[in-house]
SERO-4910 file (N, C-alpha, C, O; in steps of 0.05 Angstrom, whole numbers):
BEGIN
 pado doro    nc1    nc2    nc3   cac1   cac2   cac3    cc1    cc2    cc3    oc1    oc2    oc3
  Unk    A     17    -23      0      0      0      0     18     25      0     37     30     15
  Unk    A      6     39    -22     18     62    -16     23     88     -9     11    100    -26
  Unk    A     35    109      8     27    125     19     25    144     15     46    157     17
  Unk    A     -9    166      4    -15    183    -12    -15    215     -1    -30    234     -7
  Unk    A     11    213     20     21    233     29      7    255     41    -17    253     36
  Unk    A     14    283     61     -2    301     66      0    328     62    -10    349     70
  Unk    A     18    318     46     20    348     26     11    357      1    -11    347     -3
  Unk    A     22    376    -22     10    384    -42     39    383    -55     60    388    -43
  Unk    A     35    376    -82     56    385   -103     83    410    -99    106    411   -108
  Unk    A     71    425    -86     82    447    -81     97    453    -50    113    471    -44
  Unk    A     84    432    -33     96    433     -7    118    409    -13    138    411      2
  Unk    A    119    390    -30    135    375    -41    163    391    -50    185    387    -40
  Unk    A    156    415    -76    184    431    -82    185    442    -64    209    448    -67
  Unk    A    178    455    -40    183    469    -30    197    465     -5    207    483      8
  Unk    A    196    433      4    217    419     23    235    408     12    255    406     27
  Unk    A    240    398    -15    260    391    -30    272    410    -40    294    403    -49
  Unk    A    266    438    -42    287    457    -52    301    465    -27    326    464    -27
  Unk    A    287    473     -2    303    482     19    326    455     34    348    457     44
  Unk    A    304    427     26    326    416     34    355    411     14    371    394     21
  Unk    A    360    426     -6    380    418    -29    397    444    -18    421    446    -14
  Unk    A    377    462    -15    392    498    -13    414    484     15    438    482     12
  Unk    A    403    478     35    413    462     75    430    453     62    451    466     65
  Unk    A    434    429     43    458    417     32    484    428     24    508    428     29
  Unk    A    461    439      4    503    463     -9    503    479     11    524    476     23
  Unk    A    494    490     18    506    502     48    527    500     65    545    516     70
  Unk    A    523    474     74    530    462     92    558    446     77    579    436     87
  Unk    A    550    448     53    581    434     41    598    460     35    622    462     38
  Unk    A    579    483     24    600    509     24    625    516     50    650    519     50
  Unk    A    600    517     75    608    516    102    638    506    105    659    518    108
  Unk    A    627    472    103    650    460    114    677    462     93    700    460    100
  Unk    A    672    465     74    701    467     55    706    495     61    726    502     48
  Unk    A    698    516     75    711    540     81    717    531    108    740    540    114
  Unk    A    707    518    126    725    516    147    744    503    146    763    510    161
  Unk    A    747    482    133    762    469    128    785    484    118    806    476    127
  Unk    A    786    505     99    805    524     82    819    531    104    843    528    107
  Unk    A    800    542    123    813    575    143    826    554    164    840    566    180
  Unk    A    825    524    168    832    514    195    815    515    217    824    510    240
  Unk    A    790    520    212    775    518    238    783    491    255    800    476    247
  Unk    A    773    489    274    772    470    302    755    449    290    739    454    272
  Unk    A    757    427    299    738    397    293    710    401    302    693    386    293
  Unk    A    703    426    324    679    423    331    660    442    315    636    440    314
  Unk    A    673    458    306    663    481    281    659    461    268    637    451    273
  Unk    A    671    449    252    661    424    226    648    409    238    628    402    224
  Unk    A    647    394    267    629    386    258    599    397    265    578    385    265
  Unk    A    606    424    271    568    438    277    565    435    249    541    432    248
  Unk    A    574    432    223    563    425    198    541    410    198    519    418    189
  Unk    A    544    384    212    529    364    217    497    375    218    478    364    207
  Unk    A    498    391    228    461    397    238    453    409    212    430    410    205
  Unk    A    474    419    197    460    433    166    451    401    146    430    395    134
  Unk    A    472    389    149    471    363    140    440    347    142    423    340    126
  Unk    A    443    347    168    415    338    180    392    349    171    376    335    160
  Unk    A    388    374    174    369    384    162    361    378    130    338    370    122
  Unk    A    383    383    115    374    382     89    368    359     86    345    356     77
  Unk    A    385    334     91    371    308     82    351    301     96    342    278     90
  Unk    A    341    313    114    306    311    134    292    325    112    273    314    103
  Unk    A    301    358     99    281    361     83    273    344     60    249    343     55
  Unk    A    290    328     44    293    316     21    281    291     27    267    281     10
  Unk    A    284    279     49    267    260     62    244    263     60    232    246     47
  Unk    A    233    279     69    209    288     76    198    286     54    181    268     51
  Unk    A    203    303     33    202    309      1    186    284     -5    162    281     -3
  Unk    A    203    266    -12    205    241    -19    183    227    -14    167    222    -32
  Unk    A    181    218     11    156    212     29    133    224     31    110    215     34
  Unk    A    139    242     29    104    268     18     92    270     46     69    265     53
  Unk    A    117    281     67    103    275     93    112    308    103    105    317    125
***
């Protein structure tokens, strides 16, 4: 069975774009900290951008 989600077409692009925007972000982020030498715990606060975007893209996906 399959699951006919609780969103609209549009709440669909509209968690899958923010979750893609969270992504390069978060990869912009970390390759500039990475440049300047930040600390391990700066990279890894990356992580929660990470998180986010692939929760939005998840979400997307699932139509939830």
């Amino acid at each position: 069975m399959t699951n006919p989600g609780n969103i609209g077409p549009r709440g669909i692009r509209r968690r899958a774009t923010l979750g893609a925007i969270a992504l390069a972000a978060a990869g912009a982020l970390l390759l500039a900290l990475i440049a300047v030498g930040a600390p391990v715990a700066w990279t890894a606060a990356c992580g929660v951008l990470f998180w986010l975007g692939g929760l939005g893209i998840f979400q997307a996906r699932a139509k939830t």
